[in-house]
C-alpha positions in Angstrom: -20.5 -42.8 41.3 -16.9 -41.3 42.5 -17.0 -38.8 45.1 -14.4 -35.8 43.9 -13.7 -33.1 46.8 -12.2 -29.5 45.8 -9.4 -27.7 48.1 -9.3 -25.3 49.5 -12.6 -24.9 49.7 -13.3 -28.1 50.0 -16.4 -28.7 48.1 -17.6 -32.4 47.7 -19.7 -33.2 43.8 -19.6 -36.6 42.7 -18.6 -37.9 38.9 -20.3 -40.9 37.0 -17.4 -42.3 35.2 -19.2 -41.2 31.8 -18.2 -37.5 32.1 -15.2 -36.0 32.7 -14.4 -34.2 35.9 -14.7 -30.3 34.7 -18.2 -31.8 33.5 -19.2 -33.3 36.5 -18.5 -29.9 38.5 -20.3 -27.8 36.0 -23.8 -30.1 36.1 -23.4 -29.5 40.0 -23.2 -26.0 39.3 -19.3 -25.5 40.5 -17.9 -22.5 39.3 -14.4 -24.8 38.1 -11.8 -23.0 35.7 -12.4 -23.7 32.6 -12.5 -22.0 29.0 -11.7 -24.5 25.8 -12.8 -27.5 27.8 -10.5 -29.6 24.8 -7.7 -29.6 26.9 -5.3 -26.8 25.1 -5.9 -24.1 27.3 -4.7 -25.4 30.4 -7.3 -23.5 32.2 -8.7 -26.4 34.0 -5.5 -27.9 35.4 -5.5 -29.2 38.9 -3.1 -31.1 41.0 -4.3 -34.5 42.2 -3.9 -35.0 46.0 -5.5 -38.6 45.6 -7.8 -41.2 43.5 -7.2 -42.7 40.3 -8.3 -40.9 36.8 -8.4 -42.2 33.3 -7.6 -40.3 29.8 -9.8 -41.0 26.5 -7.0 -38.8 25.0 -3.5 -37.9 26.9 -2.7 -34.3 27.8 -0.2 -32.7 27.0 1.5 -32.9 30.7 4.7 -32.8 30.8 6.6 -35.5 32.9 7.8 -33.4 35.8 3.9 -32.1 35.9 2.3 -35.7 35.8 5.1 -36.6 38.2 3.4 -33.6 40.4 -0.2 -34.8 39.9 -1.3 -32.2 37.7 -4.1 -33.1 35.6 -6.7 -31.9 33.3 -10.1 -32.1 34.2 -11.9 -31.1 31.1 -9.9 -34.5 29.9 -10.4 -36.8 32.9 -12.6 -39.5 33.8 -13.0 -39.8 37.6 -12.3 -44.0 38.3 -12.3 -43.7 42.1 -13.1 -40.7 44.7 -11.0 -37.9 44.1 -9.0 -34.9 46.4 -7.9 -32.0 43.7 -6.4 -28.9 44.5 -6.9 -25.8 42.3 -4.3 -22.8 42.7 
């Protein structure tokens, strides 16, 4: 169990490794952008302030973007405790 924190309002849920983040937040009843939940709407992006996440499928992020720490939840696997940002 990873423990994934939300800024700015810094809400805490934790993630099992077998779901993806965006699932994780909804089962904890998080109200976390989201509308597709495939990872073509880009509604779920978030920037990564720190942890390590894992892909079954790569997103279509550019390199400047994964370079910034965005990320999609809907397509990531927590693999340590997490600090994302939403806009």
């Amino acid at each position: 169990m990873h423990q994934v924190r939300l800024l700015p309002h810094d809400i805490t849920f934790t993630a099992d490794g077998q779901q993806t983040v965006l699932e994780a937040a909804l089962n904890s009843g998080i109200a976390f952008p989201n509308r597709c939940q495939v990872g073509a709407c880009a509604m779920c992006m978030c920037r990564k302030q720190t942890g390590e996440i894992s892909y079954q499928l790569e997103p279509m992020l550019t390199e400047k973007e994964q370079a910034e720490g965005w990320i999609f939840a809907c397509q990531a696997v927590a693999e340590s405790d997490l600090v994302l940002e939403l806009d």
